[in-house]
C-alpha positions as a printed Julia matrix, in Angstrom:
257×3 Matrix{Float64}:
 39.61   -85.29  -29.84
 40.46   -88.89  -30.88
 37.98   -91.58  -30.09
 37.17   -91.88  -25.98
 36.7    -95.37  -24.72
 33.09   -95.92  -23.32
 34.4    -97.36  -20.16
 34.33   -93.68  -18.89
 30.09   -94.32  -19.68
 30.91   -96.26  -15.55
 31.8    -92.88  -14.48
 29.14   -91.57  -16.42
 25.79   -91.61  -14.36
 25.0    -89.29  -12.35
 23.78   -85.37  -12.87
 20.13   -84.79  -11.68
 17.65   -83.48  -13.99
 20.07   -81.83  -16.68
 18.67   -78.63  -17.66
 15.54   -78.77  -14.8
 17.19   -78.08  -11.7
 20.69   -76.45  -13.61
 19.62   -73.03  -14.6
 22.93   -72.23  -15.81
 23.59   -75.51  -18.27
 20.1    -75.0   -19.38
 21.11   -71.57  -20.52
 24.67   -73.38  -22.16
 22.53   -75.89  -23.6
 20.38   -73.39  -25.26
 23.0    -70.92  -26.05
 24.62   -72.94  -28.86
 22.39   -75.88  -29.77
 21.27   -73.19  -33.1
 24.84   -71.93  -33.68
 26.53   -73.45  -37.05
 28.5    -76.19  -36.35
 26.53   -77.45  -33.43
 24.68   -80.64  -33.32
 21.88   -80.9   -30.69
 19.68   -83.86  -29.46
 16.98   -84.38  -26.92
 16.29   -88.37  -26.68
 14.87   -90.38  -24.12
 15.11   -93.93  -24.05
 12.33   -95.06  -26.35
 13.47   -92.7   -29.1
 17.25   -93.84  -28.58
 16.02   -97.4   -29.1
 14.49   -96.24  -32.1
 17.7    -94.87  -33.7
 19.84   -97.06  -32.5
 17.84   -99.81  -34.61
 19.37   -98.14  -37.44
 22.5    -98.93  -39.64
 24.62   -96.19  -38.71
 27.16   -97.12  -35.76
 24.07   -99.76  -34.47
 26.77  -101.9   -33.09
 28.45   -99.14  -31.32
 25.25   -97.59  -29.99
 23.3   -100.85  -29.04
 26.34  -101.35  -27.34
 25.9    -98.03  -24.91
 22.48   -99.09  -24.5
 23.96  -102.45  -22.83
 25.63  -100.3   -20.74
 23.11   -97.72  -19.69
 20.0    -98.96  -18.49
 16.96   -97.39  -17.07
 17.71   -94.32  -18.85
 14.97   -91.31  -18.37
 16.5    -88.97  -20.74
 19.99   -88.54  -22.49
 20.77   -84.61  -23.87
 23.67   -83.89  -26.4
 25.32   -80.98  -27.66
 28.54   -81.77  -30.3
 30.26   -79.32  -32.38
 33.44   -80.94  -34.83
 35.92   -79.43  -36.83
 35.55   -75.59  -34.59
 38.38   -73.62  -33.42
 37.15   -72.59  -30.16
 36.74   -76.01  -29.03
 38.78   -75.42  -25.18
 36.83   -71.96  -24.91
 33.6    -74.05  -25.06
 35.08   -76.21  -22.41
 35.75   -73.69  -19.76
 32.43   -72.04  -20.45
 30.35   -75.85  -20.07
 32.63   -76.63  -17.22
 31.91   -73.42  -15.5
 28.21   -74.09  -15.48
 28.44   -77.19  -13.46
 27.39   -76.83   -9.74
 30.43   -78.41   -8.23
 28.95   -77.98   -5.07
 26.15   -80.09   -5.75
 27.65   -82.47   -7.99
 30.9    -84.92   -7.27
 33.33   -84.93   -9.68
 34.35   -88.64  -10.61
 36.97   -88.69  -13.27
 39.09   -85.91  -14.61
 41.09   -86.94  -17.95
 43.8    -84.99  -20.09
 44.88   -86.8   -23.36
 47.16   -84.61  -25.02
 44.86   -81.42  -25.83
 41.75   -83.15  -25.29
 40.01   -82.78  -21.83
 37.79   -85.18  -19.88
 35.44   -84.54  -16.78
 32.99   -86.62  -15.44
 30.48   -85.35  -12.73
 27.95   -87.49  -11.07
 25.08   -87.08   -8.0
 23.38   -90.03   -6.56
 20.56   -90.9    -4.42
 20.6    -93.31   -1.21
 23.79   -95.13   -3.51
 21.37   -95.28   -6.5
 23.13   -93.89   -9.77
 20.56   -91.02  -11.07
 22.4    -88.46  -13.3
 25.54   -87.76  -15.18
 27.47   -84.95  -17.04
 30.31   -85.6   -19.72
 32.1    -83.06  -20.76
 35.08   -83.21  -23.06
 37.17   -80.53  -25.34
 39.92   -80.05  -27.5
 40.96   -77.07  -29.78
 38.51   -78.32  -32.51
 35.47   -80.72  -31.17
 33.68   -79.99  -27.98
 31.14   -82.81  -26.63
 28.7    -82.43  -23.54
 26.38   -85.41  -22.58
 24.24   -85.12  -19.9
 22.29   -88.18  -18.53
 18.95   -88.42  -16.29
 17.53   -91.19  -15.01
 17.98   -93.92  -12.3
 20.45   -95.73  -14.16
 22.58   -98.82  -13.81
 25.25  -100.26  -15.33
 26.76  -103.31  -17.46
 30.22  -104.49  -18.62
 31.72  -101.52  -20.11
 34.66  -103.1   -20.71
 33.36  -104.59  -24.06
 32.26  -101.46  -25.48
 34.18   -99.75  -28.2
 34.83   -95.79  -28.31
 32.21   -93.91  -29.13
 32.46   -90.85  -28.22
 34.34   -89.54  -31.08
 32.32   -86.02  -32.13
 31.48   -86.52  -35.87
 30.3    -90.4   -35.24
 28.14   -88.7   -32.0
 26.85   -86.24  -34.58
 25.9    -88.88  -37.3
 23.67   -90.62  -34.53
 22.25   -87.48  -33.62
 20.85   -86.34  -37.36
 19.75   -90.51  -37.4
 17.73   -89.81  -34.35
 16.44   -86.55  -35.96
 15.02   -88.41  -38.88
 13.0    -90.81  -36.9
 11.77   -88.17  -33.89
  8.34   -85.99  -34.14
  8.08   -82.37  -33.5
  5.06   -81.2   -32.0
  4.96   -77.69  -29.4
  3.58   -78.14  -25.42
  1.37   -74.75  -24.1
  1.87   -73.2   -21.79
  4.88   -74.52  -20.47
  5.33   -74.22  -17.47
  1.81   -75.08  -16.4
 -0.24   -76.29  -13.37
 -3.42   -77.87  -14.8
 -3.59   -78.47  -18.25
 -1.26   -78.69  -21.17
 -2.44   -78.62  -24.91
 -0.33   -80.72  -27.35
  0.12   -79.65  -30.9
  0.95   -81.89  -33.27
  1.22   -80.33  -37.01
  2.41   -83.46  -39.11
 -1.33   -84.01  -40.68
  0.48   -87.3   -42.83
  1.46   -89.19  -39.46
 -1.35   -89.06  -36.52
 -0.5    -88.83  -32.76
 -0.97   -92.05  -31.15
  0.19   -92.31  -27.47
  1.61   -89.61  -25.18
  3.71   -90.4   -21.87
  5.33   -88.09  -19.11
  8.51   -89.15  -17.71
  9.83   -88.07  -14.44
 13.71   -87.27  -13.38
 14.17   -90.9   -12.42
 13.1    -91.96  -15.89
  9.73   -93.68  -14.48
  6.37   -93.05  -16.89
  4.27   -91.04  -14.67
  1.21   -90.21  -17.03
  0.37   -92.5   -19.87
 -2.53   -91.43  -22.66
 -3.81   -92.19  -25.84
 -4.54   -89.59  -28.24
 -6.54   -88.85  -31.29
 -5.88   -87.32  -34.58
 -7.01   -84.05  -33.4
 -4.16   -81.26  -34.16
 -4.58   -79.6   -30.54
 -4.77   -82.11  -27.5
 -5.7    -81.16  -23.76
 -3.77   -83.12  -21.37
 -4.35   -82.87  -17.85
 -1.59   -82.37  -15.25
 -2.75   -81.44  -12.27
 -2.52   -84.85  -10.41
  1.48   -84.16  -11.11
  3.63   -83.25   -8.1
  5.39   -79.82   -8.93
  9.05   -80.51  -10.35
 10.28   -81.17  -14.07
  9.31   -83.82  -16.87
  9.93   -84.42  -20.1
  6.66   -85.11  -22.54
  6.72   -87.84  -25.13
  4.47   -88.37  -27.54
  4.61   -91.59  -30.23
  3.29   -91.48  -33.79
  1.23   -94.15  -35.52
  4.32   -94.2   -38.0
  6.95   -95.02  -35.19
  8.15   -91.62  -34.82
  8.84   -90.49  -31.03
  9.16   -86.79  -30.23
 10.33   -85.53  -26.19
  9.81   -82.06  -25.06
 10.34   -80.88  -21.38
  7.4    -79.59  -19.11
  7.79   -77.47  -16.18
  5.01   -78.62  -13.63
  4.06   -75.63  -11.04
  2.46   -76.01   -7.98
 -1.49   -75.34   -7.46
């Protein structure tokens, strides 16, 4: 796959609640994120403007930020240099609800495929799915979030797989691991944190829309009860800032009372 131009990023908005209400490209998702020669990422928009602060394609990522705004959460799953890169297609492509989901731009560039799905709310822009393949890089973004959009005619391509997979292990490096129990839950969550060198400082839920629903300060304690029960039923994603700048994001399945 040569280097996409990020004007397809207009077509690119629209795909409610990537892996909460899409069983099947949850399952994808989790399938191969662990296989060799995958790259996997999780970021919503706080840790994105973390990484993107960094030297590594800053221009060309700032740049998708100008693009993208109001971003909830952004998923990515990359795998370069593989053989199987079509097969991967057809199986991701195969997973999307077409039912559910209108299919905005379809793209064939020699051997490398392009399809764009998007679903909207009441003509508001709130999720997207990118999928592209070729015999040897495969690339699936998803997007959540009630986003909006800039000039994309000034941004540069970016969605090349090995320059997508250097900002992915640049967002590793400045994200936090830390484990949500149980998950799903209905009243109460406890947050682990194991990093005893950098201390948990702030913890936020995030809805599908990408609004901050829940917003909590925490201590240095290595287990932290959070309630949830004032939380309508439905799917978040749980991040929690470090006192060192670090930003980890987990999803939480809220169930009803």
């Amino acid at each position: 796959m040569k280097q996409i131009s990020l004007w397809l990023i207009a077509a690119l908005t629209c795909l409610q609640s990537l892996q909460a209400q899409n069983s099947a490209l949850t399952t994808f998702f989790h399938k191969h994120k662990e296989k060799p020669g995958f790259t996997h990422a999780l970021l919503s928009k706080d840790l994105f403007d973390v990484a993107s602060g960094h030297e590594i394609s800053k221009e060309d990522w700032q740049g998708l930020h100008g693009v993208v705004w109001n971003m909830g959460v952004m998923e990515i799953l990359v795998a370069d240099s593989i053989s199987n890169g079509v097969a991967l297609y057809k199986e991701a492509k195969s997973c999307i609800p077409e039912s559910e989901f209108d299919e905005l731009l379809t793209v064939r560039d020699n051997q490398t495929n392009v399809r764009i799905w998007v679903k909207a709310e009441e003509d508001v822009v709130t999720d997207l799915v990118l999928l592209v393949g070729s015999p040897e890089e495969f690339v699936l973004i998803c997007f959540a979030g009630k986003l909006e959009l800039g000039n994309i005619s000034q941004l540069p391509e970016l969605f090349e797989a090995s320059k997508t997979s250097q900002f992915i292990e640049r967002s590793t490096a400045v994200s936090a691991e830390f484990s949500i129990s149980p998950n799903p839950a209905r009243d109460q969550i406890l947050i682990q944190y194991p990093d005893t060198q950098d201390q948990p400082a702030q913890l936020e839920i995030i809805d599908i829309n990408g609004r901050k629903v829940l917003q909590t300060k925490l201590s240095s304690d290595a287990t932290l009860p959070i309630q949830i029960g004032q939380l309508k039923a439905g799917n978040y994603w749980v991040q929690l800032r470090t006192t060192g700048g670090k930003i980890g994001i987990q999803q939480l399945v809220k169930m009803s009372e």
